[in-house]
Structures are given as C-alpha cells and as structure tokens.
N, C-alpha and C positions, 0 to 999 in steps of 0.2 A: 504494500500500500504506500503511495507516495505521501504526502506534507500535505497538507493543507495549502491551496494558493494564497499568494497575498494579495487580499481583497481591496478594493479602492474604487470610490465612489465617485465621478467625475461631474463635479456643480456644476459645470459648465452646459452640461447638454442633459442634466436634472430638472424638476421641476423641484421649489425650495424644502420643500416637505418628503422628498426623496429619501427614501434610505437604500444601501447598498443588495440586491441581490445575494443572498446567502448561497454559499458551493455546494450545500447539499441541496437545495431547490434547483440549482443550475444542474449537478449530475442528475436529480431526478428526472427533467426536462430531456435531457439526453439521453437516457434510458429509453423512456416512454416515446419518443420520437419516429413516425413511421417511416419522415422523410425527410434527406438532406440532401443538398446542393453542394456538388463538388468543384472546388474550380482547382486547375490547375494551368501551367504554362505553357505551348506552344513555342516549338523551338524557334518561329521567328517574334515569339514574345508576345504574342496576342495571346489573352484569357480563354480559356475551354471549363466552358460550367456544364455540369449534367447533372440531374437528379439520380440519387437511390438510394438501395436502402443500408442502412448501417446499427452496427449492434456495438455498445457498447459496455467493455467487458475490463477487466483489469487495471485501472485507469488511460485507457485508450480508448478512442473510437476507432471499429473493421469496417471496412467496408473491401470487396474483391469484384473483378473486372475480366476482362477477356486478353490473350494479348493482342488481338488485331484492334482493339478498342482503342479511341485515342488517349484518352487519360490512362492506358497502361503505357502507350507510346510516351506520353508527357512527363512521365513518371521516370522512366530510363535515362530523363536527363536532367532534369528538376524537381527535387521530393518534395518542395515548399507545396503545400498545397494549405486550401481552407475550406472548412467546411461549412454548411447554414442548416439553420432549423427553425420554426415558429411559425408561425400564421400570418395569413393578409390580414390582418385588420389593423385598425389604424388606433382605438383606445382600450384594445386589452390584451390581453398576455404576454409572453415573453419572448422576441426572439435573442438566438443564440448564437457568436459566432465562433467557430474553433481554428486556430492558428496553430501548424506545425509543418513535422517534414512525415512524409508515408514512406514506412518500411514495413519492404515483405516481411509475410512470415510464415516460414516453414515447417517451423515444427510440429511434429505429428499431433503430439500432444494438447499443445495449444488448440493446434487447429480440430483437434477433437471436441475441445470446450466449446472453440466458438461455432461449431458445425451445431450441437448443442442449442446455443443460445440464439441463431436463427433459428433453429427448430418451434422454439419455445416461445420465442417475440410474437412468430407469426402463424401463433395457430398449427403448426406443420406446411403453411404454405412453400417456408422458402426451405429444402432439404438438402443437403450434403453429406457428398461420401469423401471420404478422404484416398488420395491415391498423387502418386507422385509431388508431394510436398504442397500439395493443390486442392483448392475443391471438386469432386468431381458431382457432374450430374448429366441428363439425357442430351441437354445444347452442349455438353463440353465441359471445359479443364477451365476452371476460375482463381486466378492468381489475387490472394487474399494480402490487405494490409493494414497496417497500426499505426495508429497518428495519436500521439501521446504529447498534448497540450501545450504548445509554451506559455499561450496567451489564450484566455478566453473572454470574449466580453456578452454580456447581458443586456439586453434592452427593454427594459420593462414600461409597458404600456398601458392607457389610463392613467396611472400616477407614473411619470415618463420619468425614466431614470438608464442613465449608461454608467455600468457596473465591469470594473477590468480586475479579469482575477490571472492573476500573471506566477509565472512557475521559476 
C-alpha cells in the first residue's frame, strides 16, 4: 500500500466554502468508474484520447489494448499518458483526472488478480484468460497496463472545488 497523497486544495479555481476532496472519496470514485478516457501521444505529438474500461487495483489504474491499436502504438514510445472519469454535468459530482506513465504488466500472477477484478466490476461481462504474459480472449491477445498516480486532481461540482493530490 502506498502513503497517503499530499492533499491541496487550490482557492483559486474553488468556490470560498470549498473544502479539499478526500483520497478515499477520490479512490472510491475510481473504483466504481465504468469509464475512462485515455489520452496518450502520437509520435508526431498530437493527442490520441479513447475511451475504456479500466479497473483499479493495487494503487494503480489497468487498463489493456490490442497491439495494432494506436495507444499501444503511443505507448512504445511515450508512457506519459492520462486518464479521465466523471460525468457531463455541469453542478454535481466529481470528475477525476489521473496523471502518470503506463507500464506493462506481465506477470502471471498479477495479471491473474486483475483478470479477477474485471470479472467482478463487470458482472462477468468483460472475461480473461491468461496466456503469454497477456490477456487472452475470442478477438485476441490484450496487452495489459499500470498507471500508478503521480498526480491526481478532483473537480468537484455544485460546490466547485479543484483538489490536487500529488505522490
């Protein structure tokens, strides 16, 4: 289990009655999330966002991809990526945003948990088998990875508050 982030609550883009986003409301938000937006970079440095789905498990968020996809492309040359979550609306909830680098992850075992904990998010919708250090299933071999936080910030909505909890 990692530390605790350091929390900090930024007045500037607050409403005055603002208080900080707590890290266990934030992991719970990230838990329970059925969808995130990934951006990553293109090798001539234009932005590649796509939606999916991700689980989050050991203090990191997974999320895996195909190799012929382009954010596994993006990845083989820039891990920076970021990730989003929350809702359109304009005066409630919280959205989230996750700053780190993606790295694979191979191991069996691991990838046994989180093969698991998609199982288990989604009903049995989304299923994996494990094989060659990969997810496997009917469309193919899914290269699985871990994005373990530097930076997270909060934007809590209704009572608007931008919350940075930083590692």
């Amino acid at each position: 289990m990692r530390e605790e982030p350091k929390t900090s609550l930024d007045t500037r883009f607050s409403d005055p009655d603002a208080t900080a986003t707590p890290w266990p409301e934030v992991v719970r938000l990230l838990e329970s999330a059925e969808l995130f937006w990934l951006t990553t970079v293109r090798a001539d440095g234009r932005p590649h966002v796509t939606p999916l789905v991700a689980v989050w498990l050991d203090d990191a968020l997974h999320f895996c991809t195909g190799e012929t996809e382009q954010k596994f492309l993006n990845l083989q040359r820039d891990a920076h990526v970021t990730l989003t979550t929350g809702c359109n609306t304009w005066d409630r909830g919280t959205d989230v945003v996750v700053e780190g680098d993606a790295v694979e992850v191979s191991d069996p075992v691991m990838l046994e948990h989180l093969a698991a904990a998609w199982a288990t998010k989604w009903d049995g919708r989304w299923r994996f088998e494990i094989g060659n250090s990969r997810f496997q299933q009917d469309s193919g071999e899914a290269v699985v990875f871990a994005v373990r936080p530097t930076k997270v910030m909060s934007f809590g909505k209704g009572a608007f508050s931008h919350t940075s909890h930083r590692f």
